[in-house]
C-alpha positions as CSV (number, residue, x, y, z in Angstrom):
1,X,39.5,-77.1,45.4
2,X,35.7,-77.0,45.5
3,X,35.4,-75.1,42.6
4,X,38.0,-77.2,40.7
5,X,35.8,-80.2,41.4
6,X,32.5,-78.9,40.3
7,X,33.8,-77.2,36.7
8,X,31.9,-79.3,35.1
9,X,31.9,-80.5,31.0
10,X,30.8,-78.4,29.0
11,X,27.7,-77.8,27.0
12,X,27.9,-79.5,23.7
13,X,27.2,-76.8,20.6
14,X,23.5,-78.2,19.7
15,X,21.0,-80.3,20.7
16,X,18.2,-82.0,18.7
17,X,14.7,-81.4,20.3
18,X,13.0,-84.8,20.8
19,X,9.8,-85.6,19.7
20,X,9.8,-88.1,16.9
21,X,8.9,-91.4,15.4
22,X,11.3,-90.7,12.3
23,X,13.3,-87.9,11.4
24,X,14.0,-85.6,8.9
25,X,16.9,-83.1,8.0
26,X,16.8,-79.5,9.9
27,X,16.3,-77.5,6.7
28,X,19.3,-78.6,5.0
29,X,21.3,-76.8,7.7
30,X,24.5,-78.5,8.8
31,X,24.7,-77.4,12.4
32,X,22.3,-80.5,13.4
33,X,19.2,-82.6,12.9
34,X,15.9,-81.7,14.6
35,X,13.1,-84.6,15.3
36,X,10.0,-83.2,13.4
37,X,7.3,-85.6,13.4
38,X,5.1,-87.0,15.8
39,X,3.5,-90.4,15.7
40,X,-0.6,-90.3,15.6
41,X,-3.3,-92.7,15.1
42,X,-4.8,-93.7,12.4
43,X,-7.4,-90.1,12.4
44,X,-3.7,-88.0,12.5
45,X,-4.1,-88.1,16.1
46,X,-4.6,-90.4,19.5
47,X,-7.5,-90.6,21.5
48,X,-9.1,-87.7,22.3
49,X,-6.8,-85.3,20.4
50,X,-3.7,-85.9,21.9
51,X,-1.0,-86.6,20.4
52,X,0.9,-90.0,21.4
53,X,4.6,-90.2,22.5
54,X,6.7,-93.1,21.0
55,X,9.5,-95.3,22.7
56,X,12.1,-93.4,20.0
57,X,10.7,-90.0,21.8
58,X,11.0,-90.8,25.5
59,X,14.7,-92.0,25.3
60,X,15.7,-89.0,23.6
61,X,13.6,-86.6,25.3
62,X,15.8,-85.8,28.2
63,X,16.7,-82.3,29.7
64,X,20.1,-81.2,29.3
65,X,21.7,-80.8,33.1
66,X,23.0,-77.7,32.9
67,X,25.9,-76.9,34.6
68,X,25.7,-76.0,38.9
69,X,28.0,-74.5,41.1
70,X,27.0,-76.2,44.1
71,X,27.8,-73.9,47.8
72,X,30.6,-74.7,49.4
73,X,31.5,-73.2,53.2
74,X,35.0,-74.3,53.2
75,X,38.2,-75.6,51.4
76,X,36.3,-79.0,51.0
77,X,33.2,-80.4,49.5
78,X,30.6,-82.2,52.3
79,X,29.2,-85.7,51.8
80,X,25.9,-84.6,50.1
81,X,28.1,-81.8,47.5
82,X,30.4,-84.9,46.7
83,X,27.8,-87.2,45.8
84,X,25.9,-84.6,44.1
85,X,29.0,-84.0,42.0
86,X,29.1,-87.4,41.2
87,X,25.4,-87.5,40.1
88,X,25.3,-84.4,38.0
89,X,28.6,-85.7,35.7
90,X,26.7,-89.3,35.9
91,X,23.4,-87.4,34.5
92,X,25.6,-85.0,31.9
93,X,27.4,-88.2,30.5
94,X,23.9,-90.0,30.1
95,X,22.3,-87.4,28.3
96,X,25.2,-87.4,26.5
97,X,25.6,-90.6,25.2
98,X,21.8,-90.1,24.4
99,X,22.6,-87.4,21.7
100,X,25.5,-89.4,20.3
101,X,23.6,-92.1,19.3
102,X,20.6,-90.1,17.5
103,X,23.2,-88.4,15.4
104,X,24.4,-92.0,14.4
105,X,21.0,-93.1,13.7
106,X,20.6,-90.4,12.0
107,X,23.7,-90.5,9.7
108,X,22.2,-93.8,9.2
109,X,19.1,-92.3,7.8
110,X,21.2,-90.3,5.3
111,X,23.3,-93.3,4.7
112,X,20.0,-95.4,3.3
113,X,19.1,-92.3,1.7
114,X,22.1,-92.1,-0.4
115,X,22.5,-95.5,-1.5
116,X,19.1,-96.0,-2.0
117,X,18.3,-97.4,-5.8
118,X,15.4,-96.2,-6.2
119,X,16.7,-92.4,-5.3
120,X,19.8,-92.7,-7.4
121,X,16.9,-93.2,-11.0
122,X,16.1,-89.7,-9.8
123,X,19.6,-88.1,-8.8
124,X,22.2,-87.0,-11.1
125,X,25.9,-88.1,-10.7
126,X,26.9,-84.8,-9.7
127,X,23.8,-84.6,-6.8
128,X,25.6,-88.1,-6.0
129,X,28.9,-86.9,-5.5
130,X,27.8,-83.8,-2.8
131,X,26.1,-86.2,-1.0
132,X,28.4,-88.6,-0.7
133,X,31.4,-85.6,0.2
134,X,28.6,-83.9,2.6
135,X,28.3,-87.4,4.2
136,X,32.0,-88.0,4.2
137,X,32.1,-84.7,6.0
138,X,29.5,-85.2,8.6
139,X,30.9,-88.8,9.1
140,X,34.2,-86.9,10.4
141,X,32.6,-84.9,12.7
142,X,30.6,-87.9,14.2
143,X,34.0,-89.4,14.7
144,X,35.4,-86.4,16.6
145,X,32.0,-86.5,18.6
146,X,33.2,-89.6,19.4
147,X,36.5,-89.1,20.8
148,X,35.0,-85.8,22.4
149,X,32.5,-88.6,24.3
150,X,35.3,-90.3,25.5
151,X,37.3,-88.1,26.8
152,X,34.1,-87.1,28.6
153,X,33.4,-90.2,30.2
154,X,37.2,-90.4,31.1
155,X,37.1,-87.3,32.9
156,X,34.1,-88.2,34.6
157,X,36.0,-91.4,35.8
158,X,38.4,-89.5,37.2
159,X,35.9,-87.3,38.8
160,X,34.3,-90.8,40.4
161,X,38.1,-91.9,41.2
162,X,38.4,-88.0,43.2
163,X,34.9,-88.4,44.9
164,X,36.8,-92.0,46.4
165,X,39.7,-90.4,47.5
166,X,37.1,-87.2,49.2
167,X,35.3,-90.0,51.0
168,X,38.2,-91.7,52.4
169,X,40.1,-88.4,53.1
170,X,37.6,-85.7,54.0
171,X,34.1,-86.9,54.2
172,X,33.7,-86.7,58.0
173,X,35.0,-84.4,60.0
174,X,37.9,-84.1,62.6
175,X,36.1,-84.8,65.9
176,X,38.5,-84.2,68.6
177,X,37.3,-81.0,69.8
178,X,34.2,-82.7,70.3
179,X,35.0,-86.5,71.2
180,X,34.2,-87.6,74.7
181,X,36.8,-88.9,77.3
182,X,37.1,-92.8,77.8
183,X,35.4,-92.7,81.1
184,X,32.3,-90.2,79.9
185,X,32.2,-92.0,76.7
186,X,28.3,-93.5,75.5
187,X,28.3,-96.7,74.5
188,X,28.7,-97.8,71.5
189,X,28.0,-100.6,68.8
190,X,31.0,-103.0,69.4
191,X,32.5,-106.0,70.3
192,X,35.6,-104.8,71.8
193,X,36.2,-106.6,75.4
194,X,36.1,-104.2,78.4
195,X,39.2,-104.9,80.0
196,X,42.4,-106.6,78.9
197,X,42.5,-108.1,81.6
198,X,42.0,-111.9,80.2
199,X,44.0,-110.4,76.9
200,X,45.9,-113.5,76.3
201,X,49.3,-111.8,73.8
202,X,51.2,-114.4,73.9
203,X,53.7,-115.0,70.3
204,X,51.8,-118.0,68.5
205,X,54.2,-121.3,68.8
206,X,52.4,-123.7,66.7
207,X,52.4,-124.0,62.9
208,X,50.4,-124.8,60.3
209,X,50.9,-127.3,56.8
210,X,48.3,-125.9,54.6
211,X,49.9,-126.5,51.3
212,X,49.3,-129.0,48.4
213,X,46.4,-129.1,45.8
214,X,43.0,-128.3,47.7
215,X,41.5,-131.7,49.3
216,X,37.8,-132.6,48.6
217,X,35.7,-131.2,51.5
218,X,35.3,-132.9,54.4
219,X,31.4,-134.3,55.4
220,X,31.6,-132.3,58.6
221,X,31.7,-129.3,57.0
222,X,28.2,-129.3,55.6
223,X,26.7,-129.9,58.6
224,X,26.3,-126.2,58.9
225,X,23.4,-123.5,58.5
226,X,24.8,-121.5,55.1
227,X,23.2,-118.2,54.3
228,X,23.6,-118.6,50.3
229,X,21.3,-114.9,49.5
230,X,19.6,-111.8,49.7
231,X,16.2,-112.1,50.7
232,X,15.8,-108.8,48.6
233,X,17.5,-110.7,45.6
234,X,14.4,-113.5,45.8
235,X,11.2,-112.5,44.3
236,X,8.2,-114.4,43.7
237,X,8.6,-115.0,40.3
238,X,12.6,-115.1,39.8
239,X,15.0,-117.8,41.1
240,X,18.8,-117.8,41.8
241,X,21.0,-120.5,41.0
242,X,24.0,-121.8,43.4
243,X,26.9,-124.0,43.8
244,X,27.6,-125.1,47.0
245,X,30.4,-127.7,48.0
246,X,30.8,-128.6,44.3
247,X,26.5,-129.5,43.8
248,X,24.7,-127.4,41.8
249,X,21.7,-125.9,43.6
250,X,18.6,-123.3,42.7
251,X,16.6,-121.6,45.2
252,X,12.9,-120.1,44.5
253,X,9.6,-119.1,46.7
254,X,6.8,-121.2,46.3
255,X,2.8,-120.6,46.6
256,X,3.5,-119.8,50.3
257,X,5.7,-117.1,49.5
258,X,8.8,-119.2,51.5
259,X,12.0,-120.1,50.0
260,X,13.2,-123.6,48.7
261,X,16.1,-125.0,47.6
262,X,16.1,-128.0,45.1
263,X,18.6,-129.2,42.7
264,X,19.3,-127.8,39.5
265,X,18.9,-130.8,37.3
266,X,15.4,-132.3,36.2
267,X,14.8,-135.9,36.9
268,X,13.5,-136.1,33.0
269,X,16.5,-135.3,31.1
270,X,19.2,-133.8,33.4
271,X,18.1,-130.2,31.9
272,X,19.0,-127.1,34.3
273,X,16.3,-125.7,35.8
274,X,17.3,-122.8,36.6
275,X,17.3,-121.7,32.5
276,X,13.2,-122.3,32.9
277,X,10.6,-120.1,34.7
278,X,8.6,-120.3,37.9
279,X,4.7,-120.5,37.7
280,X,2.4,-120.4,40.7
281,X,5.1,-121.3,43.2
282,X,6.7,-124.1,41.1
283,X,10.0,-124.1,39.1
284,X,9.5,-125.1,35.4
285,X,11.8,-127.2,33.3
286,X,12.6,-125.3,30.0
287,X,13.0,-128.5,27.9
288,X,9.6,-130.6,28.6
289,X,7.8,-128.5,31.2
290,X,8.3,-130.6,34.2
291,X,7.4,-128.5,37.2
292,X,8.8,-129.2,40.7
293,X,7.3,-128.0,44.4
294,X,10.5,-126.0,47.0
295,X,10.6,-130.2,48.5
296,X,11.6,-131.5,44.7
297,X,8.1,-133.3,43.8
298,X,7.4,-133.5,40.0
299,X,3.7,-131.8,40.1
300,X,3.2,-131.5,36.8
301,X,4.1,-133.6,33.6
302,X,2.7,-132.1,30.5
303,X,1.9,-134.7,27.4
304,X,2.8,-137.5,29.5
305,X,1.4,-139.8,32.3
306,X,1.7,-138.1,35.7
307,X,5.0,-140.4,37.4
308,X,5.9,-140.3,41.1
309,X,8.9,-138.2,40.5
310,X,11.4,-136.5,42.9
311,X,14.4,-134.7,42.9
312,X,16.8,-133.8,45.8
313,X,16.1,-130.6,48.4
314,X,17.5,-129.1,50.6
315,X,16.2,-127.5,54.1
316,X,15.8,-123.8,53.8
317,X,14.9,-121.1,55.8
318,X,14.7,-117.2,55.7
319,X,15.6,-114.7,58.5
320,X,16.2,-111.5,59.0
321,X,17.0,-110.7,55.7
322,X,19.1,-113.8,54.4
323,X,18.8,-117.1,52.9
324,X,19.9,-120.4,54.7
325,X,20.3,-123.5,53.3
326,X,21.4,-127.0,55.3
327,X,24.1,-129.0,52.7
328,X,25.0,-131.8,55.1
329,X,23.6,-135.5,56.1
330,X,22.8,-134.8,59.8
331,X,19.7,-133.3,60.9
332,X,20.0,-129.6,61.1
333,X,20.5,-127.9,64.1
334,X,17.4,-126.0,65.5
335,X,19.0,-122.2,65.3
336,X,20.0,-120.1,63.1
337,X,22.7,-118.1,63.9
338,X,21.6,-114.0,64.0
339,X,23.6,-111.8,61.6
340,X,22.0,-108.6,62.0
341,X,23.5,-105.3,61.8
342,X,24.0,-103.9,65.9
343,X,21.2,-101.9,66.9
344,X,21.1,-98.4,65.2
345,X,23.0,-99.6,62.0
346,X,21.4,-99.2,59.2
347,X,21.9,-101.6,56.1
348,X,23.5,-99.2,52.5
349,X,24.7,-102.1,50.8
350,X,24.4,-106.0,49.9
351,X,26.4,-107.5,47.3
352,X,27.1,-110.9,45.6
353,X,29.9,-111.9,43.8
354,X,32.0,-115.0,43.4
355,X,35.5,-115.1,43.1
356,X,38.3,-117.6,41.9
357,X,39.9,-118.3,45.2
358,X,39.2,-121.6,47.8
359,X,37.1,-120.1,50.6
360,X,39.5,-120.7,53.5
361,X,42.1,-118.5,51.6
362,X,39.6,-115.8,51.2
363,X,38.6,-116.4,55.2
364,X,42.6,-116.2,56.0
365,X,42.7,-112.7,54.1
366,X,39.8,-111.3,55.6
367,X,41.0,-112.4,59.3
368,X,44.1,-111.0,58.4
369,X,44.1,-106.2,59.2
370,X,48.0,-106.1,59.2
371,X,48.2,-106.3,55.7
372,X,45.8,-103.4,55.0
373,X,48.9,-100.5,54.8
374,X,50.8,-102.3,52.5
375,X,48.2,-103.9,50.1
376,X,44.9,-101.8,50.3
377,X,47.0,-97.7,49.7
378,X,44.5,-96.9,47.0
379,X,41.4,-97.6,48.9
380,X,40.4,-97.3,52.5
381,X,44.2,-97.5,54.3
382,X,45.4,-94.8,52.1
383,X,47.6,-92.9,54.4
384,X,48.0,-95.2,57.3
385,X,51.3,-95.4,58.7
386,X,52.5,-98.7,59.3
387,X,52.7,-99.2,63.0
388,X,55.7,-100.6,64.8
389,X,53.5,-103.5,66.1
390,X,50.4,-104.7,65.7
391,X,48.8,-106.6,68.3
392,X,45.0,-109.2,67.5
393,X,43.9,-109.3,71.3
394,X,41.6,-111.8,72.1
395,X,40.3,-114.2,74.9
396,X,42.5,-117.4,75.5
397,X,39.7,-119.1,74.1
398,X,37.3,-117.0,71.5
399,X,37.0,-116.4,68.0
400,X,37.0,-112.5,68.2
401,X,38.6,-109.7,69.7
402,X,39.7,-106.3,68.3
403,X,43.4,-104.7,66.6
404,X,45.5,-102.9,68.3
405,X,46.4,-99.9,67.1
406,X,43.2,-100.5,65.0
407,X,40.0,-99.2,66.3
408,X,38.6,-102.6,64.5
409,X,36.3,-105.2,66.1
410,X,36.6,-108.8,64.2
411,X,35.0,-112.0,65.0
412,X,35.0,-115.2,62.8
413,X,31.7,-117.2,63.0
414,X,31.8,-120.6,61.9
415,X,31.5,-122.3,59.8
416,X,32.3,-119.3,57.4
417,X,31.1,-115.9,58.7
418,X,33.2,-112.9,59.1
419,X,31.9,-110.0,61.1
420,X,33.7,-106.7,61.7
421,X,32.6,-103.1,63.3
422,X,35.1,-100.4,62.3
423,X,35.4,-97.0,64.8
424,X,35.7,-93.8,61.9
425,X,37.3,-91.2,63.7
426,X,40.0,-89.3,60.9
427,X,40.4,-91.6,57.7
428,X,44.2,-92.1,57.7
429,X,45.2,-91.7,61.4
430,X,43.8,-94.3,63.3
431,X,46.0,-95.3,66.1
432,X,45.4,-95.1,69.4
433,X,42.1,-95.4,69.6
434,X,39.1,-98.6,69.8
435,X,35.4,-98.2,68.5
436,X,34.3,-97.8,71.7
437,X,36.0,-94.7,71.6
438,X,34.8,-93.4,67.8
439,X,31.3,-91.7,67.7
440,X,30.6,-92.9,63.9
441,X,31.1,-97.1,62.6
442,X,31.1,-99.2,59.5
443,X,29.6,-102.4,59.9
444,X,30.5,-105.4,57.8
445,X,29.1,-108.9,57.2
446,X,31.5,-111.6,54.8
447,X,30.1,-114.8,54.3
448,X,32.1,-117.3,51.9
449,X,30.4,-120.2,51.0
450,X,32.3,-122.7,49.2
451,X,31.0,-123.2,45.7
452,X,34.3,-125.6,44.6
453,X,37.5,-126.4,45.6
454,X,38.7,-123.2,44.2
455,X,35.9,-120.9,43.8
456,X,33.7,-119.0,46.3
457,X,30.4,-116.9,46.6
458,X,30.9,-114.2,49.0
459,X,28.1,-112.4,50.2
460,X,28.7,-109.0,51.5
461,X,27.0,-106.4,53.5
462,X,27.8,-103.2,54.9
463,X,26.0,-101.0,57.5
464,X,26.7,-97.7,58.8
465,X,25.3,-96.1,62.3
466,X,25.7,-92.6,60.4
467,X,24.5,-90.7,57.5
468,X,20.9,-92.6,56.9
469,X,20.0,-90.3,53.8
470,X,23.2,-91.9,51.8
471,X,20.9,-95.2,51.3
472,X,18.4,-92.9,49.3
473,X,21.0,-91.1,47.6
474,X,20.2,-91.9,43.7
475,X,23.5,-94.3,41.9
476,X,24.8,-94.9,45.4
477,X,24.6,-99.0,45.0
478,X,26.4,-98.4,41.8
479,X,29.4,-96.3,43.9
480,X,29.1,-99.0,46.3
481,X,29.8,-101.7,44.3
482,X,32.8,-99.3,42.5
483,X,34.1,-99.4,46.1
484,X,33.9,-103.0,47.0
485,X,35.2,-104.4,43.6
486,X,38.2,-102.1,44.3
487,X,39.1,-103.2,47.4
488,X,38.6,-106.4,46.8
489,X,40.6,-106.9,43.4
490,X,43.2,-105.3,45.9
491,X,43.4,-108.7,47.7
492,X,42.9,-111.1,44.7
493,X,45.8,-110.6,43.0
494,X,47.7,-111.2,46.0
495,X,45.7,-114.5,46.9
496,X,45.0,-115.9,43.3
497,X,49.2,-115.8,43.7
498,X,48.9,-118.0,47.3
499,X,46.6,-120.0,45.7
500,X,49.0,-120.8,43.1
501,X,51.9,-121.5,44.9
502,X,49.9,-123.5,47.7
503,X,49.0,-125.7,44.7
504,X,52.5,-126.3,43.3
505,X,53.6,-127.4,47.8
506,X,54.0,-124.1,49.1
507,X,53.1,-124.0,52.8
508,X,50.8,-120.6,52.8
509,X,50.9,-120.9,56.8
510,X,54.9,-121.7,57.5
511,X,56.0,-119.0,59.6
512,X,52.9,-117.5,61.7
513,X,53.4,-114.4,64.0
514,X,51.3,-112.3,66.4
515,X,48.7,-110.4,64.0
516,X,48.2,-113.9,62.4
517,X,46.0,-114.8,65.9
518,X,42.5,-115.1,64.9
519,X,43.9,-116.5,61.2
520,X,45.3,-119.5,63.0
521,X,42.8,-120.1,65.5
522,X,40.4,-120.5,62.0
523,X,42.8,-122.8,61.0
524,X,43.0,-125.0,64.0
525,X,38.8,-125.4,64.9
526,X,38.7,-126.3,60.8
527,X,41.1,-129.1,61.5
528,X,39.8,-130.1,64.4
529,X,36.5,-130.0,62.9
530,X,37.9,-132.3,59.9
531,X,39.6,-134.8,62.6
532,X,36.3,-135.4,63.8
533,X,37.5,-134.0,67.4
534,X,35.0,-134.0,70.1
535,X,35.3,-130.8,71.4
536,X,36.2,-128.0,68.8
537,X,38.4,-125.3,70.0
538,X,37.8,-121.2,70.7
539,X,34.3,-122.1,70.6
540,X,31.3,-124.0,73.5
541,X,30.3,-126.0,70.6
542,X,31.0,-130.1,70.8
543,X,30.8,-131.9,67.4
544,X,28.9,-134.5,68.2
């Protein structure tokens, strides 16, 4: 199987060497074009004799990969060979593509060549007419070069799609030859509890109504710290527009270097500012140049005399790698809750996206691991059996807890924070152990903030307490990403459908059971929070 996996494309029958600011025909020879000239100054050459490479030259001077057969010790490929499969057909199909499209420019060339009036005075009909059937010919075998590319990058998908199914199948080890006993066992990253003892598994009685088109949200709601981005998505000079609870919103670092958040509409002319620029710490308006400080003063009003202008902002704060922004009336509270990875995580991956679902949906579905062998078989569940119960334990009053058979540790943060640790021990057979049991975890952060009443921004992260060199591994965001957007259009279709029906009346919470524990008890502190209740359940907080 590992040397199935690395047979890699092959070698295409010519290559044109690269060096070139335009390009001529290789000697009337139809096996290819060669790049033959080389850009020079004005004396035939650049300074001091050298000669000067051209933008055309560097994107079309790059080595062909050849093939590798990469060592292999057993039936399967380890972590490093798999990735470095993935990177070598990535590199082939780049350098590919590369050569594709300096044979169209050149066909192009030819093209002008040909129909060129001025070169038809000098050209006989019959000169014409070979030409034109050469060209007609070479046209041909562009096409076929074409469909050859394609089936290239198809079977390079597949490769990527093989690579998915290695990870989640083979990439670690079997460990039980070397897996401690429960009593000698280190500890580990986790948030299991460590005794059942106040395990409360009693069947859920109450039920839920959450059905009907989705109500406005309620004030109490904003009164929240909201991480709303990446620190590492911020830079000085860029900005990143949001929505939040159905406002428009654009966050930037001024002079100090510190984020702000300010609204995304000038005072002048209800322009978005988030189409403009930011100079010297201020956010520019595209349409008149109005520029506004991170606490919404106008600071500058080119052409015009200086007004005392202001426009709405938020309080914002940055920690630890995130964010936050404060969206209600009261005055914010004076901590921010800490959503670091566990000690000896390290961050591989942070990702943005926003999706078309309401983001209490999106929480119930994330809350929610018993659905995982029946919806997620082409990702990470592939090959789980479905157990013949599955058990959320949990305090008798907590947000978190851990699965049982799962070796999964959940807890749901208000007001819209879901944090997970996940024990890898054999991909596939996971019963009958917790993480405190696994040597190796998978860390993840999911933060929904609501954007509109059916739309939210998740923010994801994902840490692992193993393999540190994947993080430097070259394309691995880009593998990431492939592996997130799969899982997660697993779920969408399923809750785009809920969505759907919850609008038209359906109740999406009518008959609750066990597994649906730490889903329910999200449900009840949200309406208790929207009843303006004193004390909110599961949790020491009053909401006062």
């Amino acid at each position: 199987m590992a040397a199935a996996t690395l047979s890699f494309l092959p070698i295409p029958r010519r290559r044109p060497s690269a060096s070139s600011f335009y390009l001529k025909k290789n000697g009337g020879s139809r096996e290819g074009f060669r790049v033959l000239a080389v850009y020079r100054g004005e004396g035939g050459e650049g300074e001091g004799g050298h000669e000067k490479k051209t933008t055309w030259e560097a994107i079309f001077d790059v080595e062909n990969p050849k093939p590798r057969v990469l060592p292999s010790d057993g039936e399967f490929l380890d972590a490093h060979q798999a990735l470095e499969v993935a990177k070598l057909d990535i590199q082939y199909c780049d350098w590919r593509a590369r050569q594709d499209l300096l044979a169209i420019m050149l066909l192009h060339d030819k093209v002008v060549e040909v129909l060129n009036p001025m070169a038809r005075e000098f050209k006989s009909i019959g000169t014409m007419k070979k030409e034109l059937a050469s060209l007609q010919e070479e046209l041909a075998d562009a096409h076929r070069e074409v469909h050859i590319s394609e089936a290239r990058i198809s079977t390079a998908l597949d490769k990527l799609a093989y690579m998915e199914s290695l990870v989640n199948d083979r990439l670690l080890p079997e460990r039980s030859s070397s897996e401690p006993s429960a009593d000698s066992a280190p500890h580990a990253p986790s948030t299991s509890l460590a005794s059942t003892d106040s395990v409360e598994v009693k069947p859920l009685r109450r039920s839920l109504n959450v059905s009907g088109p989705v109500k406005p949200y309620h004030p109490n709601l904003k009164n929240f710290w909201y991480p709303v981005a990446f620190s590492n998505d911020l830079k000085d000079d860029t900005m990143i527009p949001i929505d939040c609870f159905e406002e428009p919103w654009v966050i930037f670092r001024g002079k100090d270097g510190k984020p702000g958040c300010v609204q995304n509409t000038c005072a002048h002319r209800a322009c978005p500012l988030h189409l403009g620029s930011v100079n010297e710490g201020r956010i520019q308006c595209p349409y008149h140049g109005w520029e506004y400080s991170t606490d919404g003063k106008c600071e500058k009003m080119p052409s015009t005399r200086m007004l005392n202008v202001r426009i709405r902002s938020l309080p914002c704060f940055e920690q630890e790698g995130m964010v936050w922004i404060w969206p209600g009336d009261e005055v914010p509270s004076k901590s921010i809750p800490c959503l670091k990875p566990p000690p000896g995580f390290t961050v591989h991956a942070e990702i943005v996206m926003e999706l078309p679902v309401e983001h209490g949906l999106l929480l119930d579905n994330l809350l929610d691991l018993a659905h995982a062998p029946f919806t997620h078989t082409s990702t990470f569940a592939k090959g789980w059996s479905v157990p013949s119960l599955v058990k959320f334990l949990t305090p008798k009053s907590g947000l978190q807890g851990y699965w049982d058979p799962y070796p999964i540790d959940m807890e749901f943060r208000p007001p819209c924070i879901v944090l997970s640790t996940i024990g890898i021990s054999k991909p596939g057979k996971l019963e009958g152990k917790n993480t405190r049991q696994c040597s190796t975890h998978l860390h993840q952060l999911h933060v929904c903030l609501p954007i509109s009443r059916e739309k939210t921004r998740l923010l994801y992260r994902m840490s692992l307490d193993f393999a540190p060199l994947l993080k430097h591994v070259p394309f691995m965001h880009i593998l990431w990403k492939y592996f997130a957007d799969k899982v997660l259009n697993e779920d969408l279709r399923l809750v785009i459908g809920q969505q759907e029906r919850m609008i038209n009346g359906a109740n999406i919470w009518n008959f609750p059971v066990s597994y649906d524990k730490l889903g329910i008890r999200y449900r009840l502190w949200r309406d208790s929070l929207e009843r303006d209740s004193k004390k909110l359940p599961f949790t020491n907080q009053d909401n006062e």
